[in-house]
C-alpha positions in Angstrom: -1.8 -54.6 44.8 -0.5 -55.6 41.2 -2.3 -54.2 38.1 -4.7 -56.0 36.5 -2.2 -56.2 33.0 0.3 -57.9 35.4 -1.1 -60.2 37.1 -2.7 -63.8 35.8 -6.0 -64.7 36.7 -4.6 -68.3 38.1 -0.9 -68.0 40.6 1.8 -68.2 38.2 2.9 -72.0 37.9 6.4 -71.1 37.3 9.0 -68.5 37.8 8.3 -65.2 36.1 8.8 -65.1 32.3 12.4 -65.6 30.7 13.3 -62.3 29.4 13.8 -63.5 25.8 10.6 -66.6 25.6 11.7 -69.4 23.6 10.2 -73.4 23.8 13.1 -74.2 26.1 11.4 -71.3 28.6 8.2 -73.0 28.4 9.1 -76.3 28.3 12.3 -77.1 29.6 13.6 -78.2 26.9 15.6 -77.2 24.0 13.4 -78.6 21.4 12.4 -76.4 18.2 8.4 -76.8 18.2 7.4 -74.0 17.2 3.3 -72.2 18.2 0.7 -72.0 16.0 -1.5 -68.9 17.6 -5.1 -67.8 16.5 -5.7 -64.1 17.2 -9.7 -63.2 17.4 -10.5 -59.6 17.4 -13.2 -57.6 15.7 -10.8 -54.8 15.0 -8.5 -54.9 12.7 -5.9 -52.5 13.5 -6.1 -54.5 16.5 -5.7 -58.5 15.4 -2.6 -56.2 13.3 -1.0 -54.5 16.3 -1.2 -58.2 18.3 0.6 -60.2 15.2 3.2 -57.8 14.3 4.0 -57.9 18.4 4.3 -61.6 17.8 6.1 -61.9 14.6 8.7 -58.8 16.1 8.9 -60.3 19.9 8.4 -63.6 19.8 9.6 -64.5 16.7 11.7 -67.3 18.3 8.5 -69.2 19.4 5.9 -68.6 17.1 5.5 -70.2 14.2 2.2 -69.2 12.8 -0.2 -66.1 13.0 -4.1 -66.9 11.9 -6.1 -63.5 12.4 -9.9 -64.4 12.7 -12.6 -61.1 12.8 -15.1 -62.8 15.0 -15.8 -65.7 17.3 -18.2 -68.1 14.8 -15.0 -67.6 12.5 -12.3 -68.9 14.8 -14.7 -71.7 16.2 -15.2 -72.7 12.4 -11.4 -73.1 12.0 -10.7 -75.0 14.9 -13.7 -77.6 13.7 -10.7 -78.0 11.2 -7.3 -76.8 12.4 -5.4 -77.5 15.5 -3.8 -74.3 17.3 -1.4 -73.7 20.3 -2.7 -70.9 21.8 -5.1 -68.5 21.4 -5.6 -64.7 22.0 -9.5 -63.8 22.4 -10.7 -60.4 22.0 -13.9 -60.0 24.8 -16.1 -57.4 23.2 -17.2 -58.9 20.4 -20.5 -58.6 18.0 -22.2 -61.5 17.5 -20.6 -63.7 19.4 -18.7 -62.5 22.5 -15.1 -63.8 23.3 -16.4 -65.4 26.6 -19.3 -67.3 24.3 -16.8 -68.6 22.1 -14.6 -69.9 24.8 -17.6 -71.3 25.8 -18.1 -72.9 23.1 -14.6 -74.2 23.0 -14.8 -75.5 25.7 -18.1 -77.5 25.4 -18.2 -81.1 25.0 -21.5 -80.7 23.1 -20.1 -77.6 20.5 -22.6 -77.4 17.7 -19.2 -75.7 15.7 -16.9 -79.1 15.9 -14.1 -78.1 17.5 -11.7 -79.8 17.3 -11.0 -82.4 20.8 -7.0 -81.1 20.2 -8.4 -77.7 20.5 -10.6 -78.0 23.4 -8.1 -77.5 25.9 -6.3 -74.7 23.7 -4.9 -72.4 26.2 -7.1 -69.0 25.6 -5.9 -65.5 26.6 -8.6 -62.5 26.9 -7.3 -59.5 25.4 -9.4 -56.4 26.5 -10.1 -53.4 27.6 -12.7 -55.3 30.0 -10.2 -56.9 32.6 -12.5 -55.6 36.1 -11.4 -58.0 38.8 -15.1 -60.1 38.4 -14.6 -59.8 34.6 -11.1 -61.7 35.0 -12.8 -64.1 37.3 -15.5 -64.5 34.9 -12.9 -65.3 32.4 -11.2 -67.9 34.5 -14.4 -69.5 35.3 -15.1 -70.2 31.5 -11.6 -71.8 31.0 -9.5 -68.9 30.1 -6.6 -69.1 31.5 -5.2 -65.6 31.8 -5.9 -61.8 31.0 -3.9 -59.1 29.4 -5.2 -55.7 29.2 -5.5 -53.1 26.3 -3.0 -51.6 25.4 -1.1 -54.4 24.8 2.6 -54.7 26.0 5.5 -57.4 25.6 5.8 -58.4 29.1 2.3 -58.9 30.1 1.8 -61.0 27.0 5.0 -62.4 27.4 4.0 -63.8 31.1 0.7 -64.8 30.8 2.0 -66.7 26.9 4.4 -68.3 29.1 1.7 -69.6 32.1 -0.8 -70.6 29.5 1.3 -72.8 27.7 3.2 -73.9 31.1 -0.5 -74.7 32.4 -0.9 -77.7 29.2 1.3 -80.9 28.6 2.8 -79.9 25.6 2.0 -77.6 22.6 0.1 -79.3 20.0 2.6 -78.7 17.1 4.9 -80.9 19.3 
């Protein structure tokens, strides 16, 4: 059986990740759109470790790095900004990361989110990734899991699915 860090919550829609992930990987395409990525984590050695990964591996396909310290903050941005992709921490105060996907997600979002932002592909990033917690995640439109500590290729694969999974990228 795979581990839980490498293996998506949905089957993979594609071919395994490129080994170097650029726009044409996830799209097909050589165009230069670029991501714009909210990272959500109470800890902030944490939402630090996550963007310099980003800005030092995927520097190709990210555009943007917004770090957010807790779920009412990132639903309060995206009642104003439209993002690509998002990487939710789970074990949150306040407001867990599964209640703010909720909340996403909901047509009826007291916050205002955003009707781009509603079908933002989210990513759990935990130390909570129990086969019924990854179901749980899936079944509150998350679309993958990658498990604490963080590394490139898990992230790389399930960045790759999640944006595979939507249309386009919003920036497009």
């Amino acid at each position: 059986m795979a581990s839980p860090a490498s293996s998506p919550l949905v089957a993979p829609l594609s071919p395994p990740p490129s080994p170097s992930m650029s726009m044409e990987s996830i799209n097909g395409d050589d165009e230069t759109r670029r991501l714009r990525v909210m990272i959500v984590d109470d800890n902030n050695l944490n939402l630090d470790i996550l963007s310099r990964m980003l800005d030092r591996h995927f520097a190709d396909t990210v555009d943007s790095v917004v770090k957010v310290s807790s779920g009412k903050e990132a639903l309060a941005l995206l009642a104003d900004e439209i993002f690509d992709l998002i990487l939710m921490d789970i074990d949150m105060p306040e407001l867990s990361g599964v209640d703010t996907t909720l909340e996403i997600r909901s047509a009826n979002s007291v916050y205002g989110v955003l009707s781009a932002n509603k079908s933002v592909p989210i990513i759990a990033v935990t130390t909570s990734d129990a086969a019924h917690q990854r179901k749980r995640y899936l079944e509150v439109g998350m679309y993958d899991c990658v498990s604490k500590p963080i590394h490139k290729d898990p992230l790389r694969f399930a960045i790759e699915g999640a944006l595979k999974s939507v249309p386009a990228v919003a920036t497009g």
